[in-house]
C-alpha positions in Angstrom: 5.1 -31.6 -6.5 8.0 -29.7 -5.0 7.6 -26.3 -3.6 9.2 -24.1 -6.6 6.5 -25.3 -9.0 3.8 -24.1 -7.0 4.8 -20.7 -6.6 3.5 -18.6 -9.1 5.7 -17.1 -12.0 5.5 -13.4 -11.4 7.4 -13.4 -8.0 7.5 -10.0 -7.0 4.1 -8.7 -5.6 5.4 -4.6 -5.4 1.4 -3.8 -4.3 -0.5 -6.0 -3.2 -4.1 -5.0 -4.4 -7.5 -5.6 -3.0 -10.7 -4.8 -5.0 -13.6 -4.1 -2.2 -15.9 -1.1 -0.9 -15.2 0.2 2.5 -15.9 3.9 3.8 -12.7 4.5 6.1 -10.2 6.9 5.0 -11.3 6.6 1.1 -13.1 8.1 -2.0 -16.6 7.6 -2.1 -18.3 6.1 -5.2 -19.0 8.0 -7.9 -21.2 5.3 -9.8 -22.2 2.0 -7.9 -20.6 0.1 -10.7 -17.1 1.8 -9.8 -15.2 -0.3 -7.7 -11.7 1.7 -5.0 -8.8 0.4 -5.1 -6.9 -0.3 -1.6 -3.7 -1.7 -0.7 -4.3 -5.0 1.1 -3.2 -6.2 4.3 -1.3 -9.2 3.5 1.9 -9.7 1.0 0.1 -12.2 -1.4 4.0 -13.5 -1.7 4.3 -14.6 2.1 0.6 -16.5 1.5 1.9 -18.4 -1.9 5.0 -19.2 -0.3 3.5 -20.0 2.7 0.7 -22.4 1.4 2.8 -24.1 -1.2 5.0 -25.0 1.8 2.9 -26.2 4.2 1.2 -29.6 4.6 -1.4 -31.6 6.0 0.4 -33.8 8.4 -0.6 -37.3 7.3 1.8 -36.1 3.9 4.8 -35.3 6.0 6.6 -38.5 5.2 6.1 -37.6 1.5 6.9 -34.3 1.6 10.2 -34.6 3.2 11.7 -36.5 0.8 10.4 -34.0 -2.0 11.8 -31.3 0.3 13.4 -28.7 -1.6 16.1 -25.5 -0.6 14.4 -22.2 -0.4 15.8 -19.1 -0.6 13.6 -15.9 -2.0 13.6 -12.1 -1.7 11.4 -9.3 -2.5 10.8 -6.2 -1.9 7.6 -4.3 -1.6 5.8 -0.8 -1.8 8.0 2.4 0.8 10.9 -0.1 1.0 10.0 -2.8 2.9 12.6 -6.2 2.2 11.6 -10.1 3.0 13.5 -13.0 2.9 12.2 -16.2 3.3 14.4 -19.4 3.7 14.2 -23.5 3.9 16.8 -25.8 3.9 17.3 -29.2 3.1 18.7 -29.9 7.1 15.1 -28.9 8.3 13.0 -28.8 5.6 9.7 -28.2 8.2 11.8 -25.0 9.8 10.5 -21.5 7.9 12.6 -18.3 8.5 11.2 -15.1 7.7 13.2 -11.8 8.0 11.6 -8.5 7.7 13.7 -5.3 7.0 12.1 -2.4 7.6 13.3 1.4 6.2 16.1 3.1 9.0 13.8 5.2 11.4 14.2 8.9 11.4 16.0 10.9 14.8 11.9 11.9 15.7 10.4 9.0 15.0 9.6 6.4 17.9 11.5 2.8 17.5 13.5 0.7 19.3 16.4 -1.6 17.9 15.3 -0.7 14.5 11.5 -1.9 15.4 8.7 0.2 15.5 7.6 1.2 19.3 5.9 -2.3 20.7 6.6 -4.1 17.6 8.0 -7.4 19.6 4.8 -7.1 22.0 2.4 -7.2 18.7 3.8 -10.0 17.4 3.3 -11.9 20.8 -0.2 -11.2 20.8 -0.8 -12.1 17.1 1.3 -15.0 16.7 1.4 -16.5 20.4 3.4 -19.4 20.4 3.1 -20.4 16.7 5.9 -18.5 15.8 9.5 -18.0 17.6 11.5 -14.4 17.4 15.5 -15.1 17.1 17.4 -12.8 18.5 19.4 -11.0 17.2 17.7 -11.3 13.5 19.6 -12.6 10.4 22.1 -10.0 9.7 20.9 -6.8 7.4 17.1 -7.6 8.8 15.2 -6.0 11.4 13.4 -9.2 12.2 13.5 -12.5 11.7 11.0 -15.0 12.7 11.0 -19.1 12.7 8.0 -21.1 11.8 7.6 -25.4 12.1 6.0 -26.7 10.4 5.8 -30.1 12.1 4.9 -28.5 15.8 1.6 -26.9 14.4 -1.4 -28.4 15.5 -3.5 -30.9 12.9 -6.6 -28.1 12.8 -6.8 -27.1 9.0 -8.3 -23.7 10.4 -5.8 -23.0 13.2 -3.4 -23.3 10.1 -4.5 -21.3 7.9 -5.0 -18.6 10.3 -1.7 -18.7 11.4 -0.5 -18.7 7.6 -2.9 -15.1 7.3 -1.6 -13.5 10.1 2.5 -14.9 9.0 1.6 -12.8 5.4 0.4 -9.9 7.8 3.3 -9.4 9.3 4.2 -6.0 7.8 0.8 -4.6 9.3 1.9 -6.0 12.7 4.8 -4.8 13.1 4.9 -1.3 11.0 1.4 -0.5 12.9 2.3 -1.3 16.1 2.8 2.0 17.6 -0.2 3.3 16.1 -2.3 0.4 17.5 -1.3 1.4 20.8 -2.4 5.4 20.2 -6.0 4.1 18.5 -6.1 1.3 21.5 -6.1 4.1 24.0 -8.7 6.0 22.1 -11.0 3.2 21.9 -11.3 3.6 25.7 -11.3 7.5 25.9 -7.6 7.7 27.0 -3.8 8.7 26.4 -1.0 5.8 26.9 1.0 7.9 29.9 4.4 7.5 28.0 3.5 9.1 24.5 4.9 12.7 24.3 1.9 15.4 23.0 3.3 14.9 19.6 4.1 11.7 18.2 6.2 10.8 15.3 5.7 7.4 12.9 7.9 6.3 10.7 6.1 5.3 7.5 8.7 5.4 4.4 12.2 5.5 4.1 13.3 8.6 5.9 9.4 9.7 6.4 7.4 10.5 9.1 3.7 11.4 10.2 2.3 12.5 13.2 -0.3 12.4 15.8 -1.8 14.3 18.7 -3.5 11.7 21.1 -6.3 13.1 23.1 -8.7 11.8 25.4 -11.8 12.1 23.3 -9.8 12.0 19.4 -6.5 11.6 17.5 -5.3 13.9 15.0 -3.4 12.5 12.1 -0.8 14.6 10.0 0.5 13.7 6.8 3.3 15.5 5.1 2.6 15.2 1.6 6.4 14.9 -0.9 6.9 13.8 -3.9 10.1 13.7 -5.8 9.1 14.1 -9.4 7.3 17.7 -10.1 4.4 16.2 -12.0 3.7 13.6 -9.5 3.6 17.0 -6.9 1.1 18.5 -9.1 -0.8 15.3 -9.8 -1.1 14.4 -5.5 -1.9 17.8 -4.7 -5.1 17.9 -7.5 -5.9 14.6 -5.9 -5.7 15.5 -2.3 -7.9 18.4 -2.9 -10.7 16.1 -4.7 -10.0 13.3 -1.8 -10.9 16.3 0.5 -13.6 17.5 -1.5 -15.1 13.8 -1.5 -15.1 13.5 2.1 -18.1 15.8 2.8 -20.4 13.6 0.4 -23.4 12.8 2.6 -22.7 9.2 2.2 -19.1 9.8 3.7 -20.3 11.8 7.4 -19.7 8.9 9.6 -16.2 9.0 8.0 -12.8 10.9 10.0 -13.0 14.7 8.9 -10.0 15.1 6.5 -8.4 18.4 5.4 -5.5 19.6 3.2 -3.7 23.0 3.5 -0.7 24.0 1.7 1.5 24.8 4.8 1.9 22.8 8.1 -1.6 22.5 10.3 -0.8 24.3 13.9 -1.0 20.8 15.2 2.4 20.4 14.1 3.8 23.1 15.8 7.2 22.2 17.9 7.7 19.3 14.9 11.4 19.4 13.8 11.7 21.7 11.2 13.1 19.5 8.3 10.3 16.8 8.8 7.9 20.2 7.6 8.3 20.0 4.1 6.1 18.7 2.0 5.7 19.8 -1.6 1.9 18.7 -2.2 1.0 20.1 1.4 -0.4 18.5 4.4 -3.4 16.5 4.4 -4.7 15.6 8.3 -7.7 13.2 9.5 -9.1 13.2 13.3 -9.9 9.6 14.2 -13.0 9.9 16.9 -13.3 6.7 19.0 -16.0 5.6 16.8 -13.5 4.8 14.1 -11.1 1.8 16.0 -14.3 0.4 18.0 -14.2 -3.6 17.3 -12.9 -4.8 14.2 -12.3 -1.1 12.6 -9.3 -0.7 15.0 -6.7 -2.8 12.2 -8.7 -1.6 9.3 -8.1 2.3 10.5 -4.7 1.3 11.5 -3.5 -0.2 8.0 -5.2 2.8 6.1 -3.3 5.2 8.0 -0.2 3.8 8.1 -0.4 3.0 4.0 -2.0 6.5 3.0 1.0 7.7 1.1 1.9 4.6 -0.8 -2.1 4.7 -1.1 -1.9 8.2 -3.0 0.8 7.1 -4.6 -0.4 4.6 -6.5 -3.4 6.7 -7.8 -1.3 9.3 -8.9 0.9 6.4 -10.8 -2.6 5.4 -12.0 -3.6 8.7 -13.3 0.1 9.4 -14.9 -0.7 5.9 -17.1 -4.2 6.6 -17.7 -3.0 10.2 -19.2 0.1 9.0 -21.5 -2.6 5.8 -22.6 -5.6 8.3 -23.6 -2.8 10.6 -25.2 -0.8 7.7 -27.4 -4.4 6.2 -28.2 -5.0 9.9 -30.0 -2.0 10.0 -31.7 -2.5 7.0 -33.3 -5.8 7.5 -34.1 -4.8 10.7 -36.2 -2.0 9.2 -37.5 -4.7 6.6 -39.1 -6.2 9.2 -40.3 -3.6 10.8 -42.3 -2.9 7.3 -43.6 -6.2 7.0 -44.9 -6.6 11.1 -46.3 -6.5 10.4 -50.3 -4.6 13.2 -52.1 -6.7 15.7 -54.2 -5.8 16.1 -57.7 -4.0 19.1 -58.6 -6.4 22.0 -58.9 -5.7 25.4 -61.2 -6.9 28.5 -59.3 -8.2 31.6 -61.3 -9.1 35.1 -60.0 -7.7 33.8 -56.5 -10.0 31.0 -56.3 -9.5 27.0 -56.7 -11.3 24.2 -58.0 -11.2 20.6 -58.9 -10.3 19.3 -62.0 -13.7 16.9 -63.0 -12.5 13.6 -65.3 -15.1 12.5 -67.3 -16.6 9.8 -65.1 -17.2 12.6 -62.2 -19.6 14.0 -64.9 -21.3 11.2 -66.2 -21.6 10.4 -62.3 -23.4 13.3 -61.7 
């Protein structure tokens, strides 16, 4: 079976959805049958793509000569564009180019990359995958996989296939990595200024204040459509509320205010506004020990496209609930019977009996 008709029909994967329980950075539950919705680490694309084209190696022979060409883009949630090519001249060689949103003035990047982007992908990938410089042109990143240099171990595969769907999470939460890193061993990374910027969305930024003992996180809040503004800013207030359940206290603090924390304070002035306020989180070291460190890192750096998809969510829960009424008393006016005329007398009305209505009675 060739490659395109293992690839599922919907192609583009905007959000890429998990369905699980965890108590970083989210809203506890309100009835143990409710289940939070998070946005997952992996583009579920990159992993179908990536599956359908790899092989065990004993079905190499066959599957070069049902090689086919490959050439697919997408584009998922705050702007982020793949590409993923195969040809027919090296149908084991996988490119994969990443581009990632242009980095505002304050925000730390280099080449277009996020601060130790290249570095992270050395340490996750190791020799598995090669970095071409420069990248295909109108990408960030590009990154060649083959197939046919991989070692036989089905498990050594498939992780490498995991971590080649997680490279958004590598690269986009690089320099964060390095803050939390630090933290993890109760210190600051000597280079980092007091304030730190981080890109996270086209032409967006949130900050941080490494310290020794914690990390403060601030988030400016925008939206561009005014009931999204009021919808996030209701839902940052409950997401605050939330937070001191007794079920969340191992959880980072979180707080919202309607004006910039003094945290921010020397911040550029135009990266300050935020129309549904500021919402900030102090990670303790607690938070990125062991296996929390990617788990803390992915939540933080997703926490606007996060909110943004609840509000979405609540928009299409309201206009659902509100068409479902109107049809329901539209039905109802479809199924009211007309009364018979009626005469009225001294100012008062009444019904016209026929001669069954009596006998009825």
């Amino acid at each position: 079976m060739g490659l395109k008709s293992q690839l599922p029909d919907q192609k583009i994967d905007g959000v890429v959805l998990l369905l699980e329980s965890q108590q970083c950075l989210s809203i506890p539950l309100e009835n143990p049958g409710t289940l939070k919705v998070t946005l997952g680490f992996d583009s579920s694309v990159i992993d179908d793509v990536a599956a359908a084209f790899e092989v065990p190696p004993s079905d190499a022979v066959d599957a070069l000569d049902k090689a086919v060409e490959l050439d697919y883009q997408w584009i998922e949630f705050d702007d982020v564009r793949y590409h993923v090519q195969v040809t027919m001249k090296n149908p084991s060689i996988l490119l994969l180019s990443v581009s990632l949103p242009n980095p505002p003035p304050e925000a730390m990047s280099f080449d277009g990359l996020p601060l130790g982007a290249i570095e992270a992908i050395k340490t996750a990938y190791g020799t598995g995958f090669q970095i071409l410089d420069p990248p295909r042109d109108g990408f960030s990143l590009t990154l060649k996989l083959n197939f046919s240099k991989l070692r036989p171990d089905e498990a050594y595969r498939n992780s490498l296939l995991t971590k080649l769907a997680s490279i958004r999470e590598v690269v986009m939460g690089a320099p964060l990595k390095i803050i939390l890193r630090h933290l993890a061993s109760r210190s600051v990374a000597p280079e980092l200024d007091r304030l730190v910027a981080i890109m996270h969305r086209p032409n967006e930024t949130f900050f941080l204040v490494p310290q020794a003992d914690k990390v403060t996180v601030a988030f400016p809040m925008r939206f561009k459509d005014s009931v999204d503004t009021i919808l996030a800013t209701s839902f940052l207030k409950q997401f605050v509320e939330a937070r001191r359940a007794a079920s969340l206290s191992s959880a980072p603090s979180c707080s919202w205010s309607p004006t910039a924390p003094q945290e921010l304070e020397g911040a550029p002035k135009e990266t300050l506004s935020a129309n549904a306020g500021f919402v900030t989180f102090v990670i303790m070291p607690r938070h990125v020990e062991g296996e929390k460190l990617d788990r803390t890192v992915w939540n933080l750096s997703t926490f606007h496209a996060y909110v943004s998809y609840h509000v979405k969510c609540s928009e299409g829960f309201m206009h659902t609930r509100m068409r479902r009424r109107v049809e329901s008393m539209i039905q109802a006016l479809d199924q009211a019977k007309p009364m018979e005329k009626t005469r009225s007398m001294n100012n008062k009305s009444f019904k016209r009996l026929g001669l069954n209505d009596v006998n009825s009675k």
